[in-house]
C-alpha positions, 0 to 999 in steps of 0.5 A, a space after each residue: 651835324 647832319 650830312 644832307 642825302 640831296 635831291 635827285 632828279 630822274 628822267 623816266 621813259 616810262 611810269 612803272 620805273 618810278 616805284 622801283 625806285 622809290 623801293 630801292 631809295 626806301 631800302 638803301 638810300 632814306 632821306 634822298 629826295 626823288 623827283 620823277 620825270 617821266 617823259 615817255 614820247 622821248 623813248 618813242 621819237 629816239 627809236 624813229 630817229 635816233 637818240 641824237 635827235 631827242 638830244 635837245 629836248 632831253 637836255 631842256 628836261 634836264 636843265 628844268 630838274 637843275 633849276 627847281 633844286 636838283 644835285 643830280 640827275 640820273 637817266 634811267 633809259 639805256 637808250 638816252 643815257 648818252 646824251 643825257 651824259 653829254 648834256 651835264 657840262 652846261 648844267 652844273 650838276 653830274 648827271 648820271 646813266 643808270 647803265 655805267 655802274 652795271 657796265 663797268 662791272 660787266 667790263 671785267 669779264 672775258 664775254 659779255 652777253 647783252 640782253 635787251 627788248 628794244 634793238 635801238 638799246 643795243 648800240 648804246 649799251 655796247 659803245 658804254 661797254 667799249 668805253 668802260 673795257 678800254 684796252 681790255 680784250 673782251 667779246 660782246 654778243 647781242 640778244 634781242 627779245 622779240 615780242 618782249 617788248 610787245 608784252 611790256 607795253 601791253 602791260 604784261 610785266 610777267 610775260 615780258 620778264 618771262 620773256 626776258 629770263 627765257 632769252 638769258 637762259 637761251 643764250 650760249 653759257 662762256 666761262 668768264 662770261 656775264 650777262 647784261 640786262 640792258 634796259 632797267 624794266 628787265 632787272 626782276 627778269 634775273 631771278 627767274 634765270 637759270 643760266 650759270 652766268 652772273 646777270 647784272 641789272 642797273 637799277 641799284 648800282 645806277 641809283 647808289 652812284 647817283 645818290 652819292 653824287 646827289 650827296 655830293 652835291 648837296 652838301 657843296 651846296 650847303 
């Protein structure tokens, strides 16, 4: 008997997400069924007001996935994936942050550097690396990549990952220490380092525990 992959439904905030993860799907999880949403005013209404002020409209996104079949849902934006996880109790399905996996391997190291192109990620991304350190001492600095942001959404991806792997290579080198590309659009950004520091991204960790999870989920179901 075949064990069916499931349907995985992902909330994008932007449309150049999709591609990466269909390439990572094709490579390391065929037969999962994506449905892209890509909604990109949420990212902009998120960093006006806060994440907490979208939280409504990204849970009725959330629960329109549910109902047209979905085992899971993963949020790609580290900005929103909060309260995409807070909105799962009422859905029925796991939904899942593209950030957890890669943080809780962060977790483990003495220092942490966070990386990130817009500042409304910052907050997010280290309360997921309080919650997932626990009692653990660990440090955590901050790094945002002024203009980057600019470059991406002028569509100038190799300045914008250039502009991100320069800010890495910046950054103060800690024994022990890690680097964390907070936003899914950096993640190519990390072959182009140099710094001696491991860089995590979320895209793979993100989509191999939502796959599971679709999984999961599809063979409850059957």
């Amino acid at each position: 008997m075949v064990t069916p992959a499931g349907t995985l439904a992902l909330l994008h905030t932007s449309p150049v997400h999709v591609p990466v993860f269909d390439a990572l799907r094709d490579r390391h999880h065929p037969g999962l069924a994506l449905r892209h949403l890509v909604d990109e005013e949420l990212l902009v209404r998120a960093r006006e007001a806060g994440p907490d002020a979208v939280a409504g409209a990204v849970a009725a996104v959330l629960a329109g996935a549910v109902a047209d079949g979905a085992d899971a849902v993963l949020c790609t934006c580290s900005t929103l994936g909060g309260v995409a996880e807070e909105a799962a109790a009422s859905l029925g399905v796991p939904v899942l942050r593209v950030d957890r996996p890669m943080a809780a391997e962060a977790a483990r190291a003495r220092h942490v550097v966070v990386v990130a192109a817009l500042r409304s990620t910052l907050e997010p991304t280290v309360a997921l690396l309080a919650e997932e350190s626990g009692p653990r001492p660990r440090s955590v600095s901050t790094v945002v990549v002024e203009g980057a942001w600019e470059r991406f959404e002028a569509g100038d991806r190799e300045g914008y990952l250039d502009a991100v792997a320069a800010a890495v290579d910046r950054a103060p080198v800690t024994e022990g220490g890690v680097v964390v590309l907070a936003q899914a659009s950096m993640a190519d950004a990390a072959g182009r380092t140099s710094t001696p520091m491991p860089v995590l991204s979320s895209p793979r960790p993100g989509l191999a525990a939502a796959a599971k999870a679709a999984r999961t989920g599809a063979v409850g179901r059957g």
